[in-house]
N, C-alpha and C positions, 0 to 999 in steps of 0.2 A: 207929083212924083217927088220933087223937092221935099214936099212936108211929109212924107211918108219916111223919107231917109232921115230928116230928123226927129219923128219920133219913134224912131226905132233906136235911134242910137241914144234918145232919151230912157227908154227902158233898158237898154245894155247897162247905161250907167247904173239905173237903178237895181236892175238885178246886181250888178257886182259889190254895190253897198251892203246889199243884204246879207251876201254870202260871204263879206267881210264881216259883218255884226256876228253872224252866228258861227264865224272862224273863231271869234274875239271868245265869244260867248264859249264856248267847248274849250277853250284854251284856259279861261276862268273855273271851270268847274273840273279839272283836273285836278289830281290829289298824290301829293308823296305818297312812295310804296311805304309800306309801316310792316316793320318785321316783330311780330304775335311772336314769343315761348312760352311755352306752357309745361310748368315744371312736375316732373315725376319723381319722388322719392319710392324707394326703395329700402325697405328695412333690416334690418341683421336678420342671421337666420340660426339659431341654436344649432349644436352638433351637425354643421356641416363646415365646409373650407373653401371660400371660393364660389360662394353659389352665385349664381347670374338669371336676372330677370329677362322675361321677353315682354316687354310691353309693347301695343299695336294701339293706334289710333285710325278712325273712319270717319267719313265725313256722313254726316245726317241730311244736312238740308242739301239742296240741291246748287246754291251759289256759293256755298262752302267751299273758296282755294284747297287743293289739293298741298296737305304737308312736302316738308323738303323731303323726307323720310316717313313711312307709315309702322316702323316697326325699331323700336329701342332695344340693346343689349343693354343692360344696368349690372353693375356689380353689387353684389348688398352691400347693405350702407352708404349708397352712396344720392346720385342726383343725376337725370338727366333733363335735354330738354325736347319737347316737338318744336321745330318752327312751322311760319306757317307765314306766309307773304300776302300783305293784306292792301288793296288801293283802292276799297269804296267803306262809306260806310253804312253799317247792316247788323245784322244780329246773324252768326253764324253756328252752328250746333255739329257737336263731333261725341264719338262715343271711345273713351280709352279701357279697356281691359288688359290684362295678361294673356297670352298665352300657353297655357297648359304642355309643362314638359314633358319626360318617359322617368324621370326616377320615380320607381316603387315606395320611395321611404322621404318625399315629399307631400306634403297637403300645400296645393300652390290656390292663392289667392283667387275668388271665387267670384268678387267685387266687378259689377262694371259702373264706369263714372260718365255721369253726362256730363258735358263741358259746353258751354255759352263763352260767347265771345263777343261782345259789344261795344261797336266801333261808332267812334264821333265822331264829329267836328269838332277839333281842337280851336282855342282862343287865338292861336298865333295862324290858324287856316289853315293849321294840318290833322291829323286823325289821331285820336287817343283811344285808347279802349280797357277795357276792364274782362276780367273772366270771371265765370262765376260757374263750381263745381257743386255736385251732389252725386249720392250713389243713390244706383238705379233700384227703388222701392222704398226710399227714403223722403220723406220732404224737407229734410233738414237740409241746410247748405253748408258744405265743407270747405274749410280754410284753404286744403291740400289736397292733390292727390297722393295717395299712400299705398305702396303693396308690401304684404308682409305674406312668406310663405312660413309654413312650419315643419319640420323635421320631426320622424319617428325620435322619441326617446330612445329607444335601444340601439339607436343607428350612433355609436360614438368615434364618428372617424375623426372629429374635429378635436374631441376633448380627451378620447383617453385612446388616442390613434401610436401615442409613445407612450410603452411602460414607464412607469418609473426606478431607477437607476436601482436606489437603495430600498424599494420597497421588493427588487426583482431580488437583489442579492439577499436582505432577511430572509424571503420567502425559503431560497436556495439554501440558505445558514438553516434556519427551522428543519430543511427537509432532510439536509445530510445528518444534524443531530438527531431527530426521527429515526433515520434509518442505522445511525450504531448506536442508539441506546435499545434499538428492536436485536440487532445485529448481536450484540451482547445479552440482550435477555435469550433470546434463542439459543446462543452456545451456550449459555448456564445452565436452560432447562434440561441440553441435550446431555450435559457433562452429569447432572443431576439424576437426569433419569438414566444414563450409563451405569453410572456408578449404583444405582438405587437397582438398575436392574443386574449386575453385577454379582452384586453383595446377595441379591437376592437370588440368583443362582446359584453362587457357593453354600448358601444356607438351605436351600431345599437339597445339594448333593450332599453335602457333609450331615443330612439330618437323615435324607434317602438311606444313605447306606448302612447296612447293617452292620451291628457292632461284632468282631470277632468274639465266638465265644473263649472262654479265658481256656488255655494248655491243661490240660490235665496230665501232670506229671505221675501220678500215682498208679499203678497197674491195676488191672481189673479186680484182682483179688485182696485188694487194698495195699499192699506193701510197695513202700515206694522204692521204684526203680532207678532214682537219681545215684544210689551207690553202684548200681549193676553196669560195669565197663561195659560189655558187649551192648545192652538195651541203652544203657546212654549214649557211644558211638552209633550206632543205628538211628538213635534219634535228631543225634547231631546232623547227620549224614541228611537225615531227611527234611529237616528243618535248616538247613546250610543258610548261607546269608546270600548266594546269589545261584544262578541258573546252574553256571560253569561248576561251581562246586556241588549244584544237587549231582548232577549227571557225573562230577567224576568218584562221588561216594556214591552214588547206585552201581557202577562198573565193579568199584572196587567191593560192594558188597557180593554180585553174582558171582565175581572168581574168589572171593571167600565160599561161598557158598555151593558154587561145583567143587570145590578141593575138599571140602568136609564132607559131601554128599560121595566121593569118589572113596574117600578115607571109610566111610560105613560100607561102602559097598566093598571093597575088599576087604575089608575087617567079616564081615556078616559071610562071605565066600569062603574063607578062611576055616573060618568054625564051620561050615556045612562041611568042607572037606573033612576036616575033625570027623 
C-alpha cells in the first residue's frame, strides 16, 4: 500500500513537470500583435469638387483577421488606410475594390485589387511582413493601390461652376451695343421709309390730280368780255375768292335780276295797254 502511494505521487510529480514544459513551451511560441496598413490612394477627379471614394475591403482566405473597418471614405487626392491586426505568421489574401456610386456623370473605377499579405518571423522574435498587390486579370504586380474615377466632360461644375466677372460684363457691353446700333438702324429705316413713303404720296396726289383747265375769258362769239361791266361783275361774283362771297354775289345777283325781270314786265304791260 505504501509503495502504491508513492508511486503515485511519483507520477503526480511527473505529470506536473510536463504540463510545466508545455506551459513554457506555448508561452515561447507566442507573438506580438503586429498592426498590417494597407494604403489606398485615391486620385483627383477632373470637373467635379469634392468627390469622395468608397473603397471596401474582404477577406479571401479563410484565417484572414477581420480589418478594423471594411469600407473607406477617401477624399480625391488624398490617402487612406485599412488596418488589419495580425499575431501569427501566414500568408493572408483580401480583395479591395470601390464601390460604385449614383452620380450619372461619373465612370467610377472598375479595378479590383488582390492583396497578399506575408507575415514572418522577425530577427528580433517578432513578425514583419510585406504586401504584395496586383489587379485582378493582370500578372503584373503593383507598387500601389490606385482608384481614379472620371467625370463627364460636359459636366463643368468644378471649372466653369463661376462665370467670369469681365468676360460676363464684355459679353453685357457687346449685347447693349448690338441692341442700339440695331435700335438706331431701325429708326433710320423707319424715318426713311416715312419719309420715302411720304414724299411718295404727295407725288402720286399732286401728279393724280388734274390740271385745271386755263379761264376762258373771251365770249363765245369771240369778243372779249373783260371790258363788259355787267359780264365782268357776274364773273367776279362767280369766281369770288371765298364761299361767303360766292353766296353773297349770287343773292345780290337774283334781286338784280327779279328787279329787271319786274321792270320788263311792267314795261311790256304798259305797251299792251297802249
Amino acid at each position: 500500500m505504501a509503495l502504491i502511494r508513492k508511486m503515485f505521487s511519483a507520477g503526480a510529480v511527473c505529470l506536473l513537470c510536463v504540463l510545466n514544459l508545455l506551459s513554457c513551451g506555448i508561452r515561447a511560441l507566442a507573438y506580438d500583435t503586429v498592426a498590417v496598413e494597407i494604403p489606398i490612394c485615391c486620385n483627383d477627379v477632373s470637373h467635379e469638387t469634392h468627390h469622395t471614394y468608397h473603397i471596401r475591403i474582404e477577406a479571401v482566405s479563410d484565417t484572414a483577421p477581420a480589418p478594423e473597418q471594411d469600407t473607406l471614405v477617401i477624399t480625391e487626392n488624398d490617402i487612406g488606410y485599412f488596418k488589419v491586426n495580425i499575431n501569427e505568421p501566414d500568408t493572408y489574401s483580401y480583395i479591395v475594390y470601390e464601390v460604385e456610386g449614383e452620380n450619372p456623370d461619373i465612370s467610377y473605377d472598375s479595378r479590383i485589387y488582390h492583396v497578399k499579405l506575408f507575415v514572418e518571423n522577425g530577427a528580433d522574435g517578432g513578425l514583419v511582413y510585406s504586401i504584395v498587390t496586383s489587379v485582378e486579370g493582370s500578372d503584373s504586380k503593383d507598387d500601389e493601390i490606385e482608384f481614379e474615377d472620371e467625370a463627364d466632360p460636359t459636366d463643368n461644375s468644378k471649372t466653369d461652376s463661376v462665370p467670369d466677372a469681365d468676360s460676363s460684363s464684355d459679353t453685357d457691353s457687346e449685347s447693349s451695343s448690338d441692341t442700339d446700333t440695331s435700335s438706331d438702324t431701325d429708326t433710320s429705316s423707319d424715318t426713311d421709309s416715312s419719309s420715302g413713303s411720304d414724299s411718295s404720296r404727295g407725288s402720286d396726289s399732286s401728279s393724280s390730280q388734274p390740271a385745271a383747265p386755263p379761264h376762258d375769258s373771251s365770249s363765245p362769239d369771240g369778243h372779249d368780255d373783260t371790258d363788259n361791266p355787267i359780264t365782268g361783275f357776274i364773273d367776279s361774283v362767280l369766281n369770288g375768292g371765298n364761299a361767303k362771297a360766292r353766296a353773297a354775289g349770287v343773292m345780290l345777283l337774283a334781286l338784280v335780276f327779279v328787279t329787271v325781270s319786274s321792270l320788263l314786265l311792267k314795261r311790256d304791260s304798259k305797251e299792251a295797254e297802249k
